[in-house]
N, C-alpha and C positions, 0 to 999 in steps of 0.2 A: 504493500500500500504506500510506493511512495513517492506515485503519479501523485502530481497536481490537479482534484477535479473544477475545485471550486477554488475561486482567490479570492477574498473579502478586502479592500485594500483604501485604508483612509475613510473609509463608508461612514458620513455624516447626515442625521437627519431632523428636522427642523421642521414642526406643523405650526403655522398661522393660525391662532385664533383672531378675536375680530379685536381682540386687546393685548393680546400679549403672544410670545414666541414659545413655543415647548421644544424644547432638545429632549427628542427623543433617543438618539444615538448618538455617539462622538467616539470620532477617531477607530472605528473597528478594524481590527488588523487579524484575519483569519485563513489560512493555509488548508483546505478542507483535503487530503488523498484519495485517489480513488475507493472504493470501498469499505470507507471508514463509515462506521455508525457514530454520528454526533448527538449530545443530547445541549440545549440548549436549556440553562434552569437558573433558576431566579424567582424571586415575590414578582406578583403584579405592579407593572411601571418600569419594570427592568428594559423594555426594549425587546423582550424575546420573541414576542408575535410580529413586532415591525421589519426586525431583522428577518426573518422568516419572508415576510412578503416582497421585501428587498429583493431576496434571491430569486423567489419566485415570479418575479417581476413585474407582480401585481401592485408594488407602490415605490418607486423609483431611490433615490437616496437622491439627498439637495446637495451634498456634492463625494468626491470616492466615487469610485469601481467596484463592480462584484463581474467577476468573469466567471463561465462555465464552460472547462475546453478551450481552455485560451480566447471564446469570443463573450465582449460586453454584453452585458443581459441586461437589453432594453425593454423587454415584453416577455408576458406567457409565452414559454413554447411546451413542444411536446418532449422533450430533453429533462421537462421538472414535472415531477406529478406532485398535485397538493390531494393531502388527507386533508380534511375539516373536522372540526370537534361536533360539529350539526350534523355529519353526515352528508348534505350536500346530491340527496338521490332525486331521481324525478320522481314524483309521488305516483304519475299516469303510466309509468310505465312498469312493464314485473323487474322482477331481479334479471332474467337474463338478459332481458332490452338494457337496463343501464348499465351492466358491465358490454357490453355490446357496443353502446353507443359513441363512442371515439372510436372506436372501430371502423365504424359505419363510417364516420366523419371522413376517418383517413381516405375511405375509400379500395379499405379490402372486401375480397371478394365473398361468397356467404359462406363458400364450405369453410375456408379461413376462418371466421368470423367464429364460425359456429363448435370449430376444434378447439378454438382457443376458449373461449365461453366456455364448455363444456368441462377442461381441465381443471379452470381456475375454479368453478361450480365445486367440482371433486376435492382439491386442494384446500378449500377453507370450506368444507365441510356444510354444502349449499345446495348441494344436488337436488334435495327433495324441496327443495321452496323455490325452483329456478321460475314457477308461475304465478307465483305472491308474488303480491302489491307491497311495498314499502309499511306501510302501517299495520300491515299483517304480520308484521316483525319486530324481535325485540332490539332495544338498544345494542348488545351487542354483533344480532346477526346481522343490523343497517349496516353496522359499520365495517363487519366485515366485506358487505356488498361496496362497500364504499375502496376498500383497499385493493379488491377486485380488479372495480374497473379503473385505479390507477397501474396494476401490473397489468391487466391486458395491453395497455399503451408500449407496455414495455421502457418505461422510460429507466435511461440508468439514475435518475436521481429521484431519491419520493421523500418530499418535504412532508413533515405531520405534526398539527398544530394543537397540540393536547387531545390528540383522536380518542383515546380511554378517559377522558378527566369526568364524564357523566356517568359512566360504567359501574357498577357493584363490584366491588372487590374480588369473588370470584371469576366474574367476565373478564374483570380488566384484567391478569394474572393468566387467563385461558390465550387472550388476544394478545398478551407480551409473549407470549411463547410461541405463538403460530406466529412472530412479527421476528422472530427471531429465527425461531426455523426458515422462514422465507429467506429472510438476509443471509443465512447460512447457505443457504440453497444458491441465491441469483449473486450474492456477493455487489449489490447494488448500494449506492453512496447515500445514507439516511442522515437526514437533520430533525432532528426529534424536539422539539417544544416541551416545557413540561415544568412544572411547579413542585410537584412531587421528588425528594431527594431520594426514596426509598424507589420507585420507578426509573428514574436516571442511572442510578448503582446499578441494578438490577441488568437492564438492556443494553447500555452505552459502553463503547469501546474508550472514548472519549466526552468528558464531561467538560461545557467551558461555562464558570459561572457568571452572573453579569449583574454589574451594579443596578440601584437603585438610579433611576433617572438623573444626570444623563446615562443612558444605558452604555457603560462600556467593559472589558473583560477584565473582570475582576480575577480570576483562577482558569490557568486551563491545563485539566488534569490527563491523563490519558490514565486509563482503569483498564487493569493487569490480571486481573480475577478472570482463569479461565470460565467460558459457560459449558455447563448451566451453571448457574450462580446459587450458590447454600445463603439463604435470606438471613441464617442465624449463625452463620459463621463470625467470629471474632477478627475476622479479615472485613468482611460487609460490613460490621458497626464499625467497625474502625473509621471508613471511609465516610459512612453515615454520620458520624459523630463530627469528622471533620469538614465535609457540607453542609453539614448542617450549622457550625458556627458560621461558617461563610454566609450564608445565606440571613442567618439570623440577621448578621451587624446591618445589610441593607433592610431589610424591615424594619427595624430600628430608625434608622436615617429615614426611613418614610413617613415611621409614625412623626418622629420628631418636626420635619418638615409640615406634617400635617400640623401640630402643634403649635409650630411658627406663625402657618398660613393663619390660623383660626385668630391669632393673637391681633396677628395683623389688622384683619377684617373685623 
C-alpha cells in the first residue's frame, strides 16, 4: 500500500454565513495509499463530514487540492462511491432496481447488469428480498442495499459517512464485519467517517483524529492490530483509552467555546 491514491494537500474550507465566516477546515495535509482503510473520527464540528464531501466532490474546498490518481477532483465521479448514513435508496424502486441503477446509467448491457446484481444480492446476504420495496426493510438491510449499489459501480474508492451510526448495536457489528470482509476481498481504498472510537479501533487500518473547529489533524495513527480485532483485548483499550483522550480534549474546546459564545451573546 504504498501507491498514492488520494492527496489531501493544503485543503482549506470557509462557509459564508450572512454575518460571519466559519472555518471549517484549515490546512489539511493527507497522503491517502492505495488500499488503505481510513477512519476519519472526531466530536461533531471536527470537519469530518466536510472533508469527506471535499473528496467526494460534492463540496469543493475555498482553496488546497484533493487529487485522486494524480487528477484534481472537481466533481462527483464514478472513481468515488458515497455510502450515506440515510441510506440514500429510491423508495419506487425494489432492491435489485437500485443496486442496478448506475449500472443502467453507465450503460451496460442486461445480462451484465443482471450477473453482477445477482452476486452482490448473494454477497450481502439479499437474495430473498431482491423484490422488496425499501420500506419493507430494516435499517440494516437499507443499508446494506445501499453498499450494494456502490460496489456494483465498482469504484476503487467508497467514501462512508457514518453508514452504521443509526444501527442497533448488533446490526452495526454484523455490517462492520461484512464491510471488512468486502475490503479484505476487493482490497479497495475506504474513508470511513465516524464518531464512535470503539468503531474506528475496530475497522481502521488507519485512524486520523481531527480537531475541534477549525477542523485540522490532530493525531494520525496507523492501527497494527491484526483483524479480526478481540474488542477486549488489553491491546484495543489500550488504543481506546488513548483516543479516546484525544478526542475528549476537543469536546472540551467545544463545550468551552460554546461557553464563551453564550457569554458573549
Amino acid at each position: 500500500m504504498s501507491e498514492a491514491h488520494i492527496v489531501v494537500n493544503g485543503v482549506n474550507k470557509v462557509f459564508q454565513t450572512a454575518d460571519k465566516e466559519v472555518i471549517a477546515l484549515k490546512d489539511i495535509q493527507l497522503t491517502i495509499p492505495r488500499g488503505q482503510f481510513v477512519c476519519l473520527l472526531g466530536p461533531s464540528g471536527c470537519g469530518k463530514s466536510t472533508l469527506l464531501n471535499a473528496i467526494a466532490g460534492f463540496s469543493l474546498p475555498t482553496s488546497g487540492t484533493i487529487t485522486a490518481d494524480q487528477q484534481i477532483i472537481r466533481e462527483p465521479g464514478p472513481d468515488r462511491g458515497m455510502v450515506f448514513q440515510e441510506y440514500a435508496l429510491f423508495p419506487w424502486m425494489t432492491v435489485a432496481q437500485n443496486i442496478a441503477f448506475g449500472l443502467e446509467i453507465k450503460g451496460m448491457d442486461k445480462a451484465g447488469i443482471s450477473e453482477r446484481v445477482q452476486g452482490l444480492l448473494k454477497m450481502l446476504g439479499l437474495s430473498d428480498f431482491a423484490q422488496r420495496f425499501p420500506k419493507d426493510l430494516s435499517g440494516g438491510m437499507r443499508q446494506r442495499v445501499a453498499i450494494a449499489r456502490v460496489l456494483a459501480l465498482d469504484s476503487p474508492v467508497m467514501l462512508m459517512d457514518e453508514p452504521f451510526g443509526a444501527l442497533d448495536a448488533l446490526t452495526r457489528r454484523n455490517l462492520q464485519d461484512e464491510l471488512l470482509d468486502i475490503w479484505a476481498r476487493t482490497r479497495k481504498t475506504i474513508v470511513f467517517v465516524t464518531h464512535s472510537i470503539e468503531e474506528a479501533v475496530y475497522l481502521a487500518d488507519r485512524i486520523v483524529v481531527m480537531t475541534y473547529r477549525p477542523g485540522t489533524v490532530k493525531r494520525d495513527m496507523l492501527i497494527e492490530l491484526p483483524h479480526p480485532r478481540d474488542t477486549s483485548s488489553p491491546e484495543f483499550a489500550a488504543l481506546k483509552r488513548e483516543l479516546g483522550i484525544l478526542v475528549m480534549e476537543e469536546q472540551q474546546r467545544h463545550h468551552t467555546d460554546e461557553i464563551r459564545m453564550a457569554a458573549v451573546d
